[in-house]
N, CA, C and O of each residue as an XYZ file, in Angstrom:
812
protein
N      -3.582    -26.318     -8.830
C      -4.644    -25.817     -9.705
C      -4.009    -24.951    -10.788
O      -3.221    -24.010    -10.695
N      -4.487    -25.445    -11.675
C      -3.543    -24.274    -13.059
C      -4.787    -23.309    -13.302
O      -5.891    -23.282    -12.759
N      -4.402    -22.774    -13.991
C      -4.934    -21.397    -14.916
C      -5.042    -21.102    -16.433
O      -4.181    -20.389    -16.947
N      -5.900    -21.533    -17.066
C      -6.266    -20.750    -18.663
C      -6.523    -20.034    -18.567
O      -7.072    -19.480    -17.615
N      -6.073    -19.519    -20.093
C      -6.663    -18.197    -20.660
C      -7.327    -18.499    -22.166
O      -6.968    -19.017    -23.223
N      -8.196    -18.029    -21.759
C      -9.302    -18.297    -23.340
C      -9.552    -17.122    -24.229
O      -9.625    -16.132    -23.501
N      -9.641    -16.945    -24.908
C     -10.301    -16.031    -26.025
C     -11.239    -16.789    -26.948
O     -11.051    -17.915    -27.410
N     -12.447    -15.861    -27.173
C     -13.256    -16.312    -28.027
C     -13.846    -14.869    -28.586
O     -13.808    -13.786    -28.003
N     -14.467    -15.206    -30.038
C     -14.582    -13.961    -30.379
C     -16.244    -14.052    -31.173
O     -16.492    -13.881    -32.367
N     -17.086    -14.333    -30.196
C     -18.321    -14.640    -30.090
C     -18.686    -14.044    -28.887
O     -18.007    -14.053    -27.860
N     -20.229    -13.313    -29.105
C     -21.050    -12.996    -28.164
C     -21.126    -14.465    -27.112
O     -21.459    -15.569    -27.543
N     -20.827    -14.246    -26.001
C     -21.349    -15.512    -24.952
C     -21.878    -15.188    -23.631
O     -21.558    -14.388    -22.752
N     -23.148    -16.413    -23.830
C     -23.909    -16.221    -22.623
C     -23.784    -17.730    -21.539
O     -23.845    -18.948    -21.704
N     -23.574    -16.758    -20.373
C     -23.626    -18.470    -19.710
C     -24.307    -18.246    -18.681
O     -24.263    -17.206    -18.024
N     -24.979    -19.189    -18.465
C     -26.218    -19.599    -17.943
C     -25.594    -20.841    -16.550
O     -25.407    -22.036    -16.781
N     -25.434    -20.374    -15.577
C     -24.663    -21.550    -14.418
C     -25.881    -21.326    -13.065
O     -26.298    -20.182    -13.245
N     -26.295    -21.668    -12.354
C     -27.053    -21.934    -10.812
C     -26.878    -20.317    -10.351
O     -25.834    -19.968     -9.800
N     -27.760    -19.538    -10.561
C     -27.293    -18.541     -9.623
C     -26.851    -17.522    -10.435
O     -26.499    -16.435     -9.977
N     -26.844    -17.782    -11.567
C     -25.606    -16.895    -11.977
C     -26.079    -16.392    -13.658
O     -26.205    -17.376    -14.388
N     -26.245    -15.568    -14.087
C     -26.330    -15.358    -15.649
C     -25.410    -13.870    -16.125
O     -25.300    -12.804    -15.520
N     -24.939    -14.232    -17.208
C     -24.048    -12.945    -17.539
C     -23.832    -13.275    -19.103
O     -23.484    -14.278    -19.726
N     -24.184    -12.026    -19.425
C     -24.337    -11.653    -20.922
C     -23.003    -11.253    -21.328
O     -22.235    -10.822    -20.468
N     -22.708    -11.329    -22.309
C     -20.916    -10.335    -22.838
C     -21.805     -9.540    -24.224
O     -22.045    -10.135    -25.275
N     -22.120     -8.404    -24.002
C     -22.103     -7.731    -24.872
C     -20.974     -6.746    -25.186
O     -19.828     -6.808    -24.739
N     -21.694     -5.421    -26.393
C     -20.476     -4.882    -27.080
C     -20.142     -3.899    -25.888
O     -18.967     -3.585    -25.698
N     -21.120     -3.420    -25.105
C     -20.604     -2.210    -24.162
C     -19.398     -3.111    -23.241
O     -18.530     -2.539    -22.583
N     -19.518     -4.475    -23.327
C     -18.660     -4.930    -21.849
C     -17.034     -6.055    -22.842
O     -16.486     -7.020    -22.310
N     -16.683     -5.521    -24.207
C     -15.937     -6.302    -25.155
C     -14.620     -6.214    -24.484
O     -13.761     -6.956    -24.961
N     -14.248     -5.430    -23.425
C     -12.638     -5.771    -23.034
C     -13.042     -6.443    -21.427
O     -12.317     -6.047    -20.515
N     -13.857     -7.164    -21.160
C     -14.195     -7.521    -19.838
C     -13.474     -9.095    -19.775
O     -13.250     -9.945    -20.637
N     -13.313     -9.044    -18.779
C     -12.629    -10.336    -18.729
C     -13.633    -11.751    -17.494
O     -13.976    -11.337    -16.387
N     -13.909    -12.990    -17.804
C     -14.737    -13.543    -17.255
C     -13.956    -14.855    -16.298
O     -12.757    -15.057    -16.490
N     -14.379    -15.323    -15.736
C     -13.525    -16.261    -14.862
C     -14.240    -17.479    -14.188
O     -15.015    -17.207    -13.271
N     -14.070    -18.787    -14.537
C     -15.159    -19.620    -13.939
C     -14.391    -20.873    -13.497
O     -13.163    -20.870    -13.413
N     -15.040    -21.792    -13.256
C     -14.221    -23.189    -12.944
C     -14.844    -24.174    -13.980
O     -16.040    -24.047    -14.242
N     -14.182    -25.050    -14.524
C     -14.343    -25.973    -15.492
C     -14.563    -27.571    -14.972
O     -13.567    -28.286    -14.862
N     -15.343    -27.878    -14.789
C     -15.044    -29.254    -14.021
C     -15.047    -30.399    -15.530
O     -15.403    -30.171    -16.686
N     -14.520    -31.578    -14.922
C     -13.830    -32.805    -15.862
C     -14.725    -32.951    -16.950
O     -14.409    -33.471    -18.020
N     -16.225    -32.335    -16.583
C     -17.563    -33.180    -17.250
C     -17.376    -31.549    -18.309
O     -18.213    -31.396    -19.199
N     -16.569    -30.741    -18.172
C     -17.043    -29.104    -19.185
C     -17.868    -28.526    -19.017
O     -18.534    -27.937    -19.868
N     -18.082    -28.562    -17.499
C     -19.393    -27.501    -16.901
C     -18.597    -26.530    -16.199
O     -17.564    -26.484    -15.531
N     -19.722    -25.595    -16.728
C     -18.946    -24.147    -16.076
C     -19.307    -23.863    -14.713
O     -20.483    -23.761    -14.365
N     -18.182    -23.712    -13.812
C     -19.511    -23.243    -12.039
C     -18.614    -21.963    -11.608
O     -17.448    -21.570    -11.642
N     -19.541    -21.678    -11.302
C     -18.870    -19.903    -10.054
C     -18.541    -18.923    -11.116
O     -17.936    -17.926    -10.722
N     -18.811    -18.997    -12.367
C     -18.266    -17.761    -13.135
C     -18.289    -16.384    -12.656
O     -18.941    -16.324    -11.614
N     -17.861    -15.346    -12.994
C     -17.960    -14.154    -12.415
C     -16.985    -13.556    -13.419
O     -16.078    -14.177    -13.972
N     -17.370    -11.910    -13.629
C     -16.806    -10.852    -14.237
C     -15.302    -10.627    -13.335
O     -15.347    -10.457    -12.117
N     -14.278    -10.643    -13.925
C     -13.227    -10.293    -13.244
C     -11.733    -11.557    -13.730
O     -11.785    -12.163    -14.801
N     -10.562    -11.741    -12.758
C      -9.885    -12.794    -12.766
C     -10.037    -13.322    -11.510
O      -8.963    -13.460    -10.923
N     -10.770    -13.580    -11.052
C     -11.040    -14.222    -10.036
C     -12.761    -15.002    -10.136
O     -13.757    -14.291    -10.266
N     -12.846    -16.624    -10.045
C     -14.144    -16.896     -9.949
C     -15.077    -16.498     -8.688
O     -14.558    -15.944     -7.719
N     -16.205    -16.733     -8.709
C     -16.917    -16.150     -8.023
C     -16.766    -16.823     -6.223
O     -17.092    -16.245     -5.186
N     -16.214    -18.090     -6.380
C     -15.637    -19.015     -5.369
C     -15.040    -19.349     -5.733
O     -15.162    -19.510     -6.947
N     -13.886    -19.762     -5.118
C     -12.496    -20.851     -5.352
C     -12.923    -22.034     -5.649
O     -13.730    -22.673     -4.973
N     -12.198    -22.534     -7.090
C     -12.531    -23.765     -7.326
C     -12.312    -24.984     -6.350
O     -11.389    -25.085     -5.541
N     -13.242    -25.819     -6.553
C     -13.001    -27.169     -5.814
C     -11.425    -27.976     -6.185
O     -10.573    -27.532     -6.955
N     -11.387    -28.631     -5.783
C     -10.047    -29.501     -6.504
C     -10.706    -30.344     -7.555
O     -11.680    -31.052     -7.298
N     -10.246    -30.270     -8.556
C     -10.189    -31.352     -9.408
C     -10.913    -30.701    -10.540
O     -11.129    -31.236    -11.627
N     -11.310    -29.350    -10.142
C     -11.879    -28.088    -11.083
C     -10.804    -27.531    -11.425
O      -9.897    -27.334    -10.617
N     -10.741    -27.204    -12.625
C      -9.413    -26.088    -13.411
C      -9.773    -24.684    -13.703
O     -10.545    -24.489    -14.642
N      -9.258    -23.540    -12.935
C      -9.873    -22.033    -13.322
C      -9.207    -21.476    -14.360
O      -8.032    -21.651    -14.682
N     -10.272    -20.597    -15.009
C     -10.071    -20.762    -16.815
C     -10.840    -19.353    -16.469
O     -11.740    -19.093    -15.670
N      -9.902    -18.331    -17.670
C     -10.525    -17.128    -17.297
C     -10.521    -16.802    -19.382
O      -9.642    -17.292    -20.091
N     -11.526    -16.037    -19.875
C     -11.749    -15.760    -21.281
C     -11.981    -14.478    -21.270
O     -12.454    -13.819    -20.344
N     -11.598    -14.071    -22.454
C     -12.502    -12.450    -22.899
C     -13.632    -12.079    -23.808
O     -14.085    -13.222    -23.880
N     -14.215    -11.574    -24.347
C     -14.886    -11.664    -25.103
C     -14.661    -11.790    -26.907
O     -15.405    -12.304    -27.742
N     -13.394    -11.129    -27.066
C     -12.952    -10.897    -28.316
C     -11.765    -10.785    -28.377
O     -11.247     -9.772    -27.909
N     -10.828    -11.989    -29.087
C      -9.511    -12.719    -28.843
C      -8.952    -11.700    -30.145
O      -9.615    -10.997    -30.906
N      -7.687    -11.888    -30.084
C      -6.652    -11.662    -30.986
C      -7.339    -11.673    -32.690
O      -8.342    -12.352    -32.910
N      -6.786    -10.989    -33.629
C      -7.753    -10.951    -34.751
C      -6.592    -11.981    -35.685
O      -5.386    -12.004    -35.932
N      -7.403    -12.499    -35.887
C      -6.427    -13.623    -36.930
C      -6.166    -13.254    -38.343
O      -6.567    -12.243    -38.920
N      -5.388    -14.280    -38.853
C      -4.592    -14.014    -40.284
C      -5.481    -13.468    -41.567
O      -6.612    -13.863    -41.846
N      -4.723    -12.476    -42.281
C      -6.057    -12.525    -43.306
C      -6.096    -13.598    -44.252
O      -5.125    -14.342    -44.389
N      -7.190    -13.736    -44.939
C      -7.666    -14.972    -44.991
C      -6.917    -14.537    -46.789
O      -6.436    -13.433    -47.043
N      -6.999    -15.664    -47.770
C      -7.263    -15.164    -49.105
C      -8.245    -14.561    -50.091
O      -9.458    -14.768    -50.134
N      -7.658    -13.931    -50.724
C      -8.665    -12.949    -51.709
C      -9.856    -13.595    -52.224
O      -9.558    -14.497    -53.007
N     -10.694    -13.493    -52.109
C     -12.019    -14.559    -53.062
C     -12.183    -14.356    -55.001
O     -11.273    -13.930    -55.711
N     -12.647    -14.502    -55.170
C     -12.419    -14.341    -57.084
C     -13.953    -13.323    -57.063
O     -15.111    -13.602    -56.751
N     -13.399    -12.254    -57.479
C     -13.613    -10.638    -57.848
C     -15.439    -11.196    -58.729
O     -15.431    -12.259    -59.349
N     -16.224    -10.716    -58.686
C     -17.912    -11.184    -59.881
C     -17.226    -10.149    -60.813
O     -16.290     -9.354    -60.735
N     -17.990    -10.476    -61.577
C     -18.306    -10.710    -63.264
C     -18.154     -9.053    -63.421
O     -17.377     -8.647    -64.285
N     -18.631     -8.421    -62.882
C     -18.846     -7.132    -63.010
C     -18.048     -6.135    -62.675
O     -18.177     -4.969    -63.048
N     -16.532     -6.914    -61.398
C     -15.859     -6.192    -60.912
C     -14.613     -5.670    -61.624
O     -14.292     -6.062    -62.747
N     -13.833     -4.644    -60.825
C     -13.126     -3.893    -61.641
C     -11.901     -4.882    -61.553
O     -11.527     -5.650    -60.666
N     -11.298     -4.502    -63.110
C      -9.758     -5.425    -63.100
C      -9.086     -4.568    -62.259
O      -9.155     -3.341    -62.196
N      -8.292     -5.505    -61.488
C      -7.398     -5.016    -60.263
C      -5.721     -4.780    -61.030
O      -4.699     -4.354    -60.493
N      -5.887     -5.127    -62.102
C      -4.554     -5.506    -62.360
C      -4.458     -6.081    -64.332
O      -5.365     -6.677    -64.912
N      -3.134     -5.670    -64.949
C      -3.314     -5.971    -66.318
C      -2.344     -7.428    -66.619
O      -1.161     -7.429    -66.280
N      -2.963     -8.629    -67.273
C      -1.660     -9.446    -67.059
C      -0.486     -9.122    -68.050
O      -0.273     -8.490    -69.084
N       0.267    -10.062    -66.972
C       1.885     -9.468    -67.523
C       2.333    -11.050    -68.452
O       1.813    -12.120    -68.135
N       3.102    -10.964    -69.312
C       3.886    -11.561    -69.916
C       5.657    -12.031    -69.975
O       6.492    -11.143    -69.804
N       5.976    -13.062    -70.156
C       7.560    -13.296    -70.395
C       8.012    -14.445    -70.921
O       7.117    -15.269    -71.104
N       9.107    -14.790    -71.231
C       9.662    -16.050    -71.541
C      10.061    -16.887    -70.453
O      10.479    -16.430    -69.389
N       9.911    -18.371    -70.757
C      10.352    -18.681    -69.723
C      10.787    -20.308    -70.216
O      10.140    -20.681    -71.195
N      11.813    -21.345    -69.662
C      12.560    -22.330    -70.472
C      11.095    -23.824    -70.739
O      10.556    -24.412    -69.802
N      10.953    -23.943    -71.460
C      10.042    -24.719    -71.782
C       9.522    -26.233    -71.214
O       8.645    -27.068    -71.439
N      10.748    -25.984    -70.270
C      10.619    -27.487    -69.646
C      10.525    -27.087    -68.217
O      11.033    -27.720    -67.291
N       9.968    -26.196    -68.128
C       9.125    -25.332    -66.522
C       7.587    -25.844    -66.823
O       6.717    -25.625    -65.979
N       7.291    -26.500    -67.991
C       5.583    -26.670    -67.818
C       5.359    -27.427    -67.254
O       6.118    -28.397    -67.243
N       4.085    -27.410    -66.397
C       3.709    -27.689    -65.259
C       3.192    -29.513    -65.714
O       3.653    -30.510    -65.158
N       2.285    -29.517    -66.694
C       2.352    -30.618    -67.839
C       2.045    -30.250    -69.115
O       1.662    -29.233    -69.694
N       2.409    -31.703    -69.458
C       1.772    -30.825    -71.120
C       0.701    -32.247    -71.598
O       1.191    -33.363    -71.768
N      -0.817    -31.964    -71.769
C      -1.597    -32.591    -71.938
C      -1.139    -33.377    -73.366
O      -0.256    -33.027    -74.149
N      -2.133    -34.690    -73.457
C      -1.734    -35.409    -74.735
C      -2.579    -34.848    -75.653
O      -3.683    -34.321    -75.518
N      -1.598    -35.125    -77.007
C      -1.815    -34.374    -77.852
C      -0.920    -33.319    -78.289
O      -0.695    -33.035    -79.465
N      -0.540    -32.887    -77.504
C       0.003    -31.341    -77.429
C       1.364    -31.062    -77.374
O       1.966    -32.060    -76.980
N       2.027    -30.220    -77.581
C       3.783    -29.826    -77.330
C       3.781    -28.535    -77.686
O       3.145    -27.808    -78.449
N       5.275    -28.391    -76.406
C       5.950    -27.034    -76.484
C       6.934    -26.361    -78.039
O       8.076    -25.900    -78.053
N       6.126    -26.515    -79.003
C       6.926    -25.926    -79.529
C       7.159    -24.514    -80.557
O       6.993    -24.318    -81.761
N       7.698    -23.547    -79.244
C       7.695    -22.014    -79.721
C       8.745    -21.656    -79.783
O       9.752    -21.795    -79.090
N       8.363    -20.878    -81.178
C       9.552    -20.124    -81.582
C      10.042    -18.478    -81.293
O       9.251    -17.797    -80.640
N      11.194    -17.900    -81.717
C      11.325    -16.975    -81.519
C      10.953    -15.595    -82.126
O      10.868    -14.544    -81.490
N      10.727    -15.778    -83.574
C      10.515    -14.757    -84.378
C       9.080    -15.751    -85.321
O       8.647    -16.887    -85.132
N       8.695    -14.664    -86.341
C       7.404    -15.854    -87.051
C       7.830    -16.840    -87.801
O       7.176    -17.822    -88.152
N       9.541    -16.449    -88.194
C      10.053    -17.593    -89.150
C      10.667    -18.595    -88.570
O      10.808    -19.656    -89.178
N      11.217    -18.390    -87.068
C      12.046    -19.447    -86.793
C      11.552    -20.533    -85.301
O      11.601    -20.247    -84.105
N      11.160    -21.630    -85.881
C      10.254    -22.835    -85.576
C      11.079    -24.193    -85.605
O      11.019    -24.938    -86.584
N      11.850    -24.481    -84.493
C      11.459    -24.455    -83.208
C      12.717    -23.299    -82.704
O      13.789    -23.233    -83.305
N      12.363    -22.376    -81.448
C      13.243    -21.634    -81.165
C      14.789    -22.036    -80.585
O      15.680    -22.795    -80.968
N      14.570    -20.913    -79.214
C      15.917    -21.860    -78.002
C      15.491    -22.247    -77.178
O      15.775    -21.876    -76.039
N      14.535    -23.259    -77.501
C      14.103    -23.997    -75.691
C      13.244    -23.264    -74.861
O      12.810    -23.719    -73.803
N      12.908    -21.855    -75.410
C      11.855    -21.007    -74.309
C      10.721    -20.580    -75.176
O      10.782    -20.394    -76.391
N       9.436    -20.417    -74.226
C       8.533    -20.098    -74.824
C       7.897    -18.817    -73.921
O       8.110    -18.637    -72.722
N       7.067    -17.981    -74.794
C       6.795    -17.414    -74.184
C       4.688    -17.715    -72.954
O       3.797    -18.535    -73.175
N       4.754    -16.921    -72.154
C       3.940    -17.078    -71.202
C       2.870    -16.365    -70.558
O       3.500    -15.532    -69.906
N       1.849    -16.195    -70.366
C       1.344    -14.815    -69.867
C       0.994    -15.260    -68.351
O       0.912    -16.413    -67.928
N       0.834    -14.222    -67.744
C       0.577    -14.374    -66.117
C      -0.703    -13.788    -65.568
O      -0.893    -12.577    -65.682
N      -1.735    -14.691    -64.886
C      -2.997    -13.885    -64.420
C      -3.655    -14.010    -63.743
O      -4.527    -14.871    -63.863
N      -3.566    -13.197    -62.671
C      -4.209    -13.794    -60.998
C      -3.959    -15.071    -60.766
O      -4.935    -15.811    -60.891
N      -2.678    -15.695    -60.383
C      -2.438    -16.907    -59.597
C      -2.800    -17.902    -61.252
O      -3.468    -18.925    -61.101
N      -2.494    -17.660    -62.225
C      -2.437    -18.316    -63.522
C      -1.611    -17.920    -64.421
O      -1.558    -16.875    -65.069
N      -0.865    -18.995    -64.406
C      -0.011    -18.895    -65.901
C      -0.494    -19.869    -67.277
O      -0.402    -21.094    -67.353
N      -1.027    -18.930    -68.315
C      -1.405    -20.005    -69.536
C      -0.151    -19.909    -70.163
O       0.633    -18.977    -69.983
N       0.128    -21.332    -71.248
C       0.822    -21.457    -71.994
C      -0.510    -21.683    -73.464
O      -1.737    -21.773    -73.470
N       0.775    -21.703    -74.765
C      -0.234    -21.535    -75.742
C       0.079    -22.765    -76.727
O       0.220    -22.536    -77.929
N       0.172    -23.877    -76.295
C       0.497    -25.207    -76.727
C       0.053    -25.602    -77.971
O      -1.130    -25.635    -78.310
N       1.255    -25.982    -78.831
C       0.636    -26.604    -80.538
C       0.581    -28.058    -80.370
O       0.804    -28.776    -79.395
N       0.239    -28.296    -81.535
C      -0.280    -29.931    -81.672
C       0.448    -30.775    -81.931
O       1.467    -30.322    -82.453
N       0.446    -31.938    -81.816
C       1.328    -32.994    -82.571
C       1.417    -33.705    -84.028
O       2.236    -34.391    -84.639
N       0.191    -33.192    -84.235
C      -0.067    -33.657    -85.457
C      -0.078    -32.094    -86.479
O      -0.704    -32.195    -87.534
N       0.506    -30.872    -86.215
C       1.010    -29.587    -86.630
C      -0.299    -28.933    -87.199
O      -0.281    -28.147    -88.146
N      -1.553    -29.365    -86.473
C      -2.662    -28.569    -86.867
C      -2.703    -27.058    -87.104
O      -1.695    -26.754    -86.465
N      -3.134    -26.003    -87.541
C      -3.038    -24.616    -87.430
C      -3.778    -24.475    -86.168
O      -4.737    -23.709    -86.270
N      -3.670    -24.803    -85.440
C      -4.171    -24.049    -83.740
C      -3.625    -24.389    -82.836
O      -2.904    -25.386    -82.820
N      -3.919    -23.363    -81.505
C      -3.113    -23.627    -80.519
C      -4.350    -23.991    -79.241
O      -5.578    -23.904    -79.248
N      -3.477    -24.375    -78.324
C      -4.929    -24.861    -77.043
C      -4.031    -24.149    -75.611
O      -2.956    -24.295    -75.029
N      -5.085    -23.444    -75.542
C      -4.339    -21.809    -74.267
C      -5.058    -22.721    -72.763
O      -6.171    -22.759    -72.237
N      -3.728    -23.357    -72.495
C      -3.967    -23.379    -70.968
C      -3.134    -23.173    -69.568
O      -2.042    -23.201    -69.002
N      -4.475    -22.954    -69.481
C      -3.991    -22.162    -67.707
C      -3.639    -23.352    -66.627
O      -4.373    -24.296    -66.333
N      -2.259    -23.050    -66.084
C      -1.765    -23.631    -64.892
C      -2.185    -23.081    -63.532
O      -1.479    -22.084    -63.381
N      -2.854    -23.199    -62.628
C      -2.622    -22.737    -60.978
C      -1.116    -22.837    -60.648
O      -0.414    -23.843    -60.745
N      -0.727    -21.515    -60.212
C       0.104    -21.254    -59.556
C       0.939    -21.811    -58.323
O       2.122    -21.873    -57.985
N      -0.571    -22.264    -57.728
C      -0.112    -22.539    -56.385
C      -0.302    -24.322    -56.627
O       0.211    -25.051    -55.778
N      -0.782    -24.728    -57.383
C      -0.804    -26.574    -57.358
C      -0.253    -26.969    -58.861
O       0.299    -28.049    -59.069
N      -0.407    -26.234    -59.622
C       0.371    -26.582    -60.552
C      -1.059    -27.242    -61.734
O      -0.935    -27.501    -62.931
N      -2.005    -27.334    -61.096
C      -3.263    -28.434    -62.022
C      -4.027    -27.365    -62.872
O      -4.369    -26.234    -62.525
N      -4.230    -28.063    -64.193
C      -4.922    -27.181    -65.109
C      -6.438    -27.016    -64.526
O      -7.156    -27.901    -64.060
N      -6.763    -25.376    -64.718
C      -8.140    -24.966    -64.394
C      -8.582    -24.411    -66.183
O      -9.778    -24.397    -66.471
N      -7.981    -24.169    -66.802
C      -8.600    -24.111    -68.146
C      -8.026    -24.339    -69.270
O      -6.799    -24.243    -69.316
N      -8.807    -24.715    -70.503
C      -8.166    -24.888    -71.645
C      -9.413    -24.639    -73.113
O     -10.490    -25.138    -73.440
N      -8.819    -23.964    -73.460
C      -9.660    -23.556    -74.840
C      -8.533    -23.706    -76.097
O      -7.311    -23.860    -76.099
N      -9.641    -23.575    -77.256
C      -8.866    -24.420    -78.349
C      -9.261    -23.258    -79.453
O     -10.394    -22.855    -79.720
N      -7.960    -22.820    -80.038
C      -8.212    -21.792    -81.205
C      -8.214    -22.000    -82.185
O      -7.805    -23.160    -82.172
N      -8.446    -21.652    -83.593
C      -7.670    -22.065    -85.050
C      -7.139    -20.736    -85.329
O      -7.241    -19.621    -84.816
N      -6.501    -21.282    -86.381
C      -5.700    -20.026    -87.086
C      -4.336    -19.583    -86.854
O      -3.923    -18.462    -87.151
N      -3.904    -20.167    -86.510
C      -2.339    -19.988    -85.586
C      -1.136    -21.135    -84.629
O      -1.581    -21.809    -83.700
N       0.132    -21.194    -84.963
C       0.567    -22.268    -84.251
C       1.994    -21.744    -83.846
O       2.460    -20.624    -84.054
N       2.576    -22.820    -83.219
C       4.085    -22.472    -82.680
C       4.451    -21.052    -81.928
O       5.589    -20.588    -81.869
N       3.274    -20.452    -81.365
C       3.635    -19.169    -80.331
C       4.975    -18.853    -80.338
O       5.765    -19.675    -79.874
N       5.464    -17.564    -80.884
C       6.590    -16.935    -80.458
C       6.475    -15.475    -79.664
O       7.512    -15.000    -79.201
N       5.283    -14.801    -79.514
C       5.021    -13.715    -78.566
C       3.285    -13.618    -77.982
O       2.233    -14.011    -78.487
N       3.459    -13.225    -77.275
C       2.161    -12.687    -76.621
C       2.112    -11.066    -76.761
O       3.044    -10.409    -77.224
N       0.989    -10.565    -76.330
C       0.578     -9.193    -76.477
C       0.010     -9.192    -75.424
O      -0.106    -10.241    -74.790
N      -0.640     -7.656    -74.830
C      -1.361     -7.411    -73.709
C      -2.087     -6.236    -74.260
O      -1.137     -5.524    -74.583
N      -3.258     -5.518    -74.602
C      -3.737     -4.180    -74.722
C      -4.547     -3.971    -73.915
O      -5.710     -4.346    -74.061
N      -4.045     -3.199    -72.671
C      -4.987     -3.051    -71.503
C      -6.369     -2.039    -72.187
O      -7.437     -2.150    -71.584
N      -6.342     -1.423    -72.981
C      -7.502     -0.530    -73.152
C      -8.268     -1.489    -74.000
O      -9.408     -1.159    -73.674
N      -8.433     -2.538    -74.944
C      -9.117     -3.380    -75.189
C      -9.402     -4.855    -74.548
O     -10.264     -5.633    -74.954
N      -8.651     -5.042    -73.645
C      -8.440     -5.760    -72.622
C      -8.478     -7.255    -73.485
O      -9.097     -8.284    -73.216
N      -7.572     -6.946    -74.614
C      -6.960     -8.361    -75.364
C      -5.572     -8.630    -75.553
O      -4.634     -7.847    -75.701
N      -5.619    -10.249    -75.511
C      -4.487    -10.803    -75.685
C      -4.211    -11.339    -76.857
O      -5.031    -12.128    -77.327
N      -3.104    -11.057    -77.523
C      -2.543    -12.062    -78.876
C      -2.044    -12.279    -78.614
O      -1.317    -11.742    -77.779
N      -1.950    -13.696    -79.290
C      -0.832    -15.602    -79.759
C      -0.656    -14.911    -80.730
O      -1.638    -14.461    -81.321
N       0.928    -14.571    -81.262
C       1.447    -14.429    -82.416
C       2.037    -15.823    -82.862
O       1.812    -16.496    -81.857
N       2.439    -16.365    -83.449
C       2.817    -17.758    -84.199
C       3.432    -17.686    -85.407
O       3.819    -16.593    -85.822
N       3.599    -18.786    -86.100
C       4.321    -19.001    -87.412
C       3.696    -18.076    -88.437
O       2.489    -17.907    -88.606
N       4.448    -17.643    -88.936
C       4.278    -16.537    -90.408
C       3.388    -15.261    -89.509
O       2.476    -14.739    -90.151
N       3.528    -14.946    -88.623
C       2.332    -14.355    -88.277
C       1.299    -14.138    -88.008
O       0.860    -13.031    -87.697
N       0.672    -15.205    -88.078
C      -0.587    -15.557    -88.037
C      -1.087    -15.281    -86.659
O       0.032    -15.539    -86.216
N      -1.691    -15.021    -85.703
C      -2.078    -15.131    -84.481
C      -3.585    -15.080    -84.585
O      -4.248    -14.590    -85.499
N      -4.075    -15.776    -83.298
C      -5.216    -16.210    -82.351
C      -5.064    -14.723    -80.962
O      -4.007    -14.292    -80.503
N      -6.623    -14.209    -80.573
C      -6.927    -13.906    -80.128
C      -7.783    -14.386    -78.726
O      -8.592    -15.307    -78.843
N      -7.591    -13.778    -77.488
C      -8.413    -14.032    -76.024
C      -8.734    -12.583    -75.476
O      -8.020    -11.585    -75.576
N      -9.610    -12.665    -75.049
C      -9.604    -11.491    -74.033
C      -9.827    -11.924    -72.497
O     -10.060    -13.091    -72.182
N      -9.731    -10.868    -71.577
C      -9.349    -11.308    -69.981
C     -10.848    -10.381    -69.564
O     -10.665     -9.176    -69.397
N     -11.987    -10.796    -69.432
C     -12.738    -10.094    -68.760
C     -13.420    -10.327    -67.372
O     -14.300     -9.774    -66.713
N     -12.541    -11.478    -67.234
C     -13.231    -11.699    -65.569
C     -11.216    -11.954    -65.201
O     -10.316    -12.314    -65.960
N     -11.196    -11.534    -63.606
C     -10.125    -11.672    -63.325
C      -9.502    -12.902    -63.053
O      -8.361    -12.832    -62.597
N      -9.941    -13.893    -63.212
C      -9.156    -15.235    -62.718
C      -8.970    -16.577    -64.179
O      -8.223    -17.555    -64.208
N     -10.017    -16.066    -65.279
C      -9.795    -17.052    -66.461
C      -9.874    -15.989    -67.591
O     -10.163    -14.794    -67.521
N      -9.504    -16.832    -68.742
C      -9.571    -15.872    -69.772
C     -10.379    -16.030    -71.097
O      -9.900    -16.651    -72.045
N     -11.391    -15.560    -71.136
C     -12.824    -15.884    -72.174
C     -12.274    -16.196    -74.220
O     -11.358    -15.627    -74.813
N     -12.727    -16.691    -74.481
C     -12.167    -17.023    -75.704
C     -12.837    -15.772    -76.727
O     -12.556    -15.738    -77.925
């Protein structure tokens, strides 16, 4: 005859011939003990490690508690509309052929200063809650750029918005007290975002 050990972390009531027993909060480190037969019926339960009779043969005694081990924490959920920024995003360069893709239409090409188009192979990037946007120009050298966000963890675009006024990204900005971001670009020119919810970034 073997022996389990169960945890469950639910109020349980069992209901067997003879027998009823509640697990409430006054009784949460109590330990319960029953026999399991082939069909998953519970018989002889009883408070303790011992069932209330010795199992039959071909019954397996299985003893539980009321409230098992506390498990992993789970992940963060995405903060409402109203909540406080936890955090300001950060910015950097990074080699241009790290993008995750680059939609059609579109290309990496940023420079380093406002005059010099195309740079060294890196562009710059901003970072924000489990998102990195890039600030992608066109192929056909339109004046705008299209700001999209990569997931971190899969790599698949969750957003993309489309600016005018600006192309070939060579810096980003951050002003946590206005809680905006600038696309600086060719001649200077830059496109504006701001970050007011924590997981995308509002045009």
């Amino acid at each position: 005859m073997s022996r389990k050990v169960l945890s469950v972390a639910v109020v349980v009531m069992l209901l067997v011939p003879g027998v009823a027993l509640v697990a409430s909060a006054d009784t949460e480190d109590q330990v319960y003990t029953g026999c399991l037969t082939k069909k998953g019926e519970l018989l002889r339960v009883a408070i303790g490690d011992e069932p209330a009779k010795p199992c039959w043969r071909g019954h397996e005694q299985i003893s539980w508690s009321e409230e098992g081990p506390e498990g992993p924490r789970g992940r963060r959920g995405r903060a409402g509309a109203d909540a406080e920024l936890d955090f300001v995003p950060t910015t950097e360069r990074v080699d241009d052929g790290t993008v995750p893709s680059i939609p059609v239409g579109l290309k990496t090409s940023c420079g380093i200063s406002p005059d010099d188009v195309p740079g060294d192979g890196t562009c710059p990037v901003l970072h924000w809650n489990g998102v990195t946007y890039w600030a992608f120009s066109f192929t056909d050298n339109r004046v705008a750029m299209e700001i999209v966000g990569f997931s971190d963890v899969s790599g698949e675009i969750v957003s993309s918005t489309y600016k005018t006024g600006a192309r070939y990204v060579y810096n980003i900005t951050v002003d946590p007290g206005t809680q905006v971001i600038t696309f600086s670009g060719q001649a200077d020119n830059t496109v504006t975002m701001t970050y007011t919810v924590p997981w995308l970034l509002a045009p």
